[in-house]
C-alpha positions as CSV (number, residue, x, y, z in Angstrom):
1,X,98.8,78.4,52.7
2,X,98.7,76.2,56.2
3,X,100.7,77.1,59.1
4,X,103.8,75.1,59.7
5,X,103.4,75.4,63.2
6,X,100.1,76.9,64.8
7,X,98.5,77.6,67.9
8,X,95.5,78.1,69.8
9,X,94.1,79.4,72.7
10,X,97.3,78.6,74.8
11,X,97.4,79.1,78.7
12,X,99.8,78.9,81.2
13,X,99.6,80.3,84.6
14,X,101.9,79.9,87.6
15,X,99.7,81.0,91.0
16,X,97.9,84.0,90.1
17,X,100.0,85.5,87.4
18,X,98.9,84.2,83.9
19,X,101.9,84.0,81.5
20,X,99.9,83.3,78.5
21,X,95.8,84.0,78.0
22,X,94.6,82.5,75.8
23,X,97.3,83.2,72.5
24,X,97.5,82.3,69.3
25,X,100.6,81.9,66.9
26,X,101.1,81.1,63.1
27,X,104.2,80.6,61.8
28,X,104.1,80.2,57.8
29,X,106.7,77.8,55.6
30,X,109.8,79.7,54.5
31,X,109.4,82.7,56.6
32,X,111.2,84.7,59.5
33,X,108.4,85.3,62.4
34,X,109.3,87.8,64.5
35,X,108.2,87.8,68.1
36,X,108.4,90.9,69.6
37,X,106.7,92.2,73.2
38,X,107.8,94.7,76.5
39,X,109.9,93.0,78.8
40,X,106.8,90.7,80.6
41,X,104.6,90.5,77.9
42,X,105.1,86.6,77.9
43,X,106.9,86.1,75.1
44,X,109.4,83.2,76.1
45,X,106.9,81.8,77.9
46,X,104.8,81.4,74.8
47,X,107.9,79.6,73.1
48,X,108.5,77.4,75.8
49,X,105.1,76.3,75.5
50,X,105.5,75.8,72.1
51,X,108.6,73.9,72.0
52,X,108.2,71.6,74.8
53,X,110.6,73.4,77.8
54,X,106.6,74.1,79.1
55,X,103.4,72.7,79.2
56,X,100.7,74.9,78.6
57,X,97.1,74.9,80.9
58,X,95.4,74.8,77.9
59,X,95.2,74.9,74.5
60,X,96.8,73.2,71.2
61,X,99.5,73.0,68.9
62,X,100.2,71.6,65.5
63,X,102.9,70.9,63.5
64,X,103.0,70.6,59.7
65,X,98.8,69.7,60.2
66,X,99.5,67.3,63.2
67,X,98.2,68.0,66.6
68,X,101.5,67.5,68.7
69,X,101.7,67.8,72.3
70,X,105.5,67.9,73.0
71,X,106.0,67.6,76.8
72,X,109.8,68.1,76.9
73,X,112.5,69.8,74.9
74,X,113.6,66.5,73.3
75,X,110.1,65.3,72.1
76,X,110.3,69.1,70.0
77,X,113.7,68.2,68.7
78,X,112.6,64.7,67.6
79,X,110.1,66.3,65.6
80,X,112.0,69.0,64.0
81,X,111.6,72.1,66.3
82,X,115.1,73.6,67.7
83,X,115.4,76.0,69.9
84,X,117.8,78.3,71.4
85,X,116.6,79.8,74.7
86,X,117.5,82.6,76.3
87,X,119.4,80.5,79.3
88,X,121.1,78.4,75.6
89,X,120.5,74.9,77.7
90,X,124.3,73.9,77.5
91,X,126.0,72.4,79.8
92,X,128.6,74.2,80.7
93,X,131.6,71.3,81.9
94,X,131.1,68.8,78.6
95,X,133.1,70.1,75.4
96,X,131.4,72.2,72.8
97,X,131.6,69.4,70.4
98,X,129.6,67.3,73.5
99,X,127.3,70.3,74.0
100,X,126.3,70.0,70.1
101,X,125.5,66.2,69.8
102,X,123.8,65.8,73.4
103,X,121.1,63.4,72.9
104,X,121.9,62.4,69.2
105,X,125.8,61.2,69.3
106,X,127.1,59.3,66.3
107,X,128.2,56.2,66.8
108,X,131.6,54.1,65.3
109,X,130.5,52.4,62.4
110,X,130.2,48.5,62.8
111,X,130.2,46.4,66.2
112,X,132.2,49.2,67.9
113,X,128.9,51.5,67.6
114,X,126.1,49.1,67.6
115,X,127.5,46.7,70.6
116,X,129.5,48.9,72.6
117,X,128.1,52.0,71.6
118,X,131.2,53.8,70.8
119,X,131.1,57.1,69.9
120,X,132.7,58.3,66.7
121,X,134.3,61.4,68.2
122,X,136.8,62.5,65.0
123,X,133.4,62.6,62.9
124,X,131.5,65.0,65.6
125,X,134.6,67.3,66.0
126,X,134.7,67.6,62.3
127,X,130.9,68.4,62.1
128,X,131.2,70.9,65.2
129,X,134.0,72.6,63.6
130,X,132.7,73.2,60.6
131,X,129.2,74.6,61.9
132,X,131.6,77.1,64.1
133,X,133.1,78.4,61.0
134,X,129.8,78.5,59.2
135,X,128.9,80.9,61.8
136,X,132.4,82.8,61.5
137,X,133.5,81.2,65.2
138,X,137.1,81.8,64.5
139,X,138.4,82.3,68.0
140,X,137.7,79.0,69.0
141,X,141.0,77.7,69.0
142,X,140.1,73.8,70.9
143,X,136.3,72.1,69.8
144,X,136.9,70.0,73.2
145,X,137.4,72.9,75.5
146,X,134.3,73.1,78.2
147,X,132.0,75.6,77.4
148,X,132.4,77.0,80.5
149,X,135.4,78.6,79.7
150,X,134.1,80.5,76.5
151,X,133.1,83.9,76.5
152,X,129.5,84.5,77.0
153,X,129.1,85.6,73.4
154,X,131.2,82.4,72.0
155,X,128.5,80.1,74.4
156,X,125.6,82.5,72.3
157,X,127.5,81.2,68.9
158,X,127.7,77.4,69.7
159,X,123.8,77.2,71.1
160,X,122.8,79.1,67.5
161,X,125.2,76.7,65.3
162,X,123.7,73.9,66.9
163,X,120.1,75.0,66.1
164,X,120.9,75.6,62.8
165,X,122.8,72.4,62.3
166,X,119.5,70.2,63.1
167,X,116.6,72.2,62.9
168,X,115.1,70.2,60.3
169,X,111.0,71.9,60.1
170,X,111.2,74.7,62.7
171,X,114.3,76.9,64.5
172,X,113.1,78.9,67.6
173,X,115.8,81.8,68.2
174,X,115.3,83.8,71.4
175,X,117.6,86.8,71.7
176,X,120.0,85.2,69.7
177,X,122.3,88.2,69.1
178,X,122.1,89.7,73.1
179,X,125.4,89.0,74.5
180,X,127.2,89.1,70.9
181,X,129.5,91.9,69.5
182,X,128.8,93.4,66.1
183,X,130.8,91.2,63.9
184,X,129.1,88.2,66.1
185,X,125.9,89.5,65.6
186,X,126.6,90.2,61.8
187,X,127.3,86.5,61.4
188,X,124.1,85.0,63.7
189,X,122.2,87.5,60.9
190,X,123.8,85.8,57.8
191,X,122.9,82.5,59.2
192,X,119.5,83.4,60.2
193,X,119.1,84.2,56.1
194,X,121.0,81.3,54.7
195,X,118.6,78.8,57.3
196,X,115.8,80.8,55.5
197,X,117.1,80.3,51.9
198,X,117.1,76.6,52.9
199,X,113.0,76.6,53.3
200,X,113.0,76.3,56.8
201,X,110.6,78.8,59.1
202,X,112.2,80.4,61.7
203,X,110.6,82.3,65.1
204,X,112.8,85.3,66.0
205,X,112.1,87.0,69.6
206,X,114.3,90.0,69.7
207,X,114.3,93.2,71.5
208,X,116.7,94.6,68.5
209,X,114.3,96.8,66.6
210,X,116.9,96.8,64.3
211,X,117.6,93.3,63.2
212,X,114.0,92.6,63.4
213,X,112.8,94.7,60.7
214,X,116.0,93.9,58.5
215,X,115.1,90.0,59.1
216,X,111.2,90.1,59.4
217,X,108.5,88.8,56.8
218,X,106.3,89.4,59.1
219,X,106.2,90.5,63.2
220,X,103.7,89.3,66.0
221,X,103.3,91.8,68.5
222,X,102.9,90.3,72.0
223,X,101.0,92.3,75.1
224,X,99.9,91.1,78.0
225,X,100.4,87.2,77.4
226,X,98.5,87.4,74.3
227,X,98.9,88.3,70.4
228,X,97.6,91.9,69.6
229,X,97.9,91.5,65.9
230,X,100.5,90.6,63.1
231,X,102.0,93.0,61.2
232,X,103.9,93.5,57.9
233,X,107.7,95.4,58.3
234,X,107.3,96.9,55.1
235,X,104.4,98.5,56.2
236,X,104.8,100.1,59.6
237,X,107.6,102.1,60.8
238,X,109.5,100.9,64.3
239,X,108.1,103.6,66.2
240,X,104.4,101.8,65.4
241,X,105.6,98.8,66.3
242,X,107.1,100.3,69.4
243,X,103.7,101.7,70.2
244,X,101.5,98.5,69.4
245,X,103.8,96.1,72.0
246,X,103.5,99.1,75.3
247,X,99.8,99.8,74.6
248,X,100.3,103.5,73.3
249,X,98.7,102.5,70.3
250,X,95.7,100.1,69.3
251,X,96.0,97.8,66.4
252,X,92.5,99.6,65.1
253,X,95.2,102.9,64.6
254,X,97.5,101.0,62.2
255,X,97.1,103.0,59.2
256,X,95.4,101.2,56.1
């Protein structure tokens, strides 16, 4: 089976510190990749590079067999790739329903869309709403309030309902459960598997050792701005995985 989306021999460095030597990624159709690392290890900056928020020194991606080069956020999105970052990239004095269609607004049907580009707000609030509720968003009470005035954990919710609305090939999902509470959390969980169930791969970074082996097919270990190896959940306990990512144990101890 190809790779979805592969990697190879990425670089980035800023000065003297290099954030990623010379890594390699696979992420297989259908699957949940987990990303995991020590705070450091250069795991964000090996999904920015990946989906466009970087540009990498060196090396190359492809998508679905293509050899991409996505040199902004938006170029990734155009091709299927969604992200949620760790910062969620919203802005935080446009509405949530704003937030959710920035950069791919629907238009009014007819003249009123085509001519003088109007936008067909009742159809986005509708669409925004019912992604929130998907998600189990309930304390939303206004889809056009500024998402500056949302909790931190309801800003985490919207940035992950709107990955999930139009990842179409690949969702990237970094810390997506950090600043939720447990019944947020639950329901970022439930979505993460019904996205699966759909076909499409999605990249978890996570620092919950928890959610990652309950989500997991499989977990790349990230050290020192490179992969170490890829292991399989069912197969290693937490502990080894806590050992591989801080370098108190070598991927030649893994038991066979």
């Amino acid at each position: 089976m190809e790779p979805v989306l592969k990697a190879r021999n990425l670089v980035k460095r800023y000065g003297r510190v290099t954030a990623i030597d010379n890594c390699d990624f696979d992420l297989y159709p259908g699957e949940i990749l987990a990303v995991i690392g020590d705070n450091g290890a250069g795991k964000s900056s090996l999904i920015r590079a990946i989906s466009g928020a970087t540009i990498p020194d060196a090396g190359e991606v492809w998508l679905e067999g293509q050899k991409v080069a996505f040199h902004s956020p938006n170029a990734a999105r155009s091709a299927g790739v969604e992200t949620v970052y760790q910062q969620l990239a919203m802005s935080p004095a446009l509405s949530i329903t704003d937030n959710m269609f920035m950069g791919r607004e629907i238009r009014r049907p007819g003249i009123l869309g085509k001519w003088f580009r109007m936008l067909d707000r009742p159809a986005m609030q509708k669409f925004a709403r019912e992604k929130l509720s998907e998600l189990g968003l309930m304390t939303i009470q206004n889809i056009n309030q500024a998402v500056e005035t949302l909790s931190g954990g309801q800003r985490q919710g919207v940035a992950v309902a709107r990955a999930a609305a139009f990842g179409s090939k690949v969702i990237i999902l970094d810390e997506p459960t950090a600043a939720l509470g447990v019944k947020e959390s639950r329901k970022v969980l439930e979505l993460i598997l019904d996205v699966k169930s759909r076909g499409i791969p999605i990249i978890l970074i996570s620092h919950n050792m928890p959610h990652v082996f309950e989500l997991a097919d499989r977990i790349h270990i990230h050290r020192l701005g490179k992969r170490i190896c890829v292991v399989d959940p069912s197969q290693i306990s937490m502990s080894d995985a806590v050992a591989l990512m801080t370098g108190a144990m070598k991927p030649d101890d893994i038991p066979a």
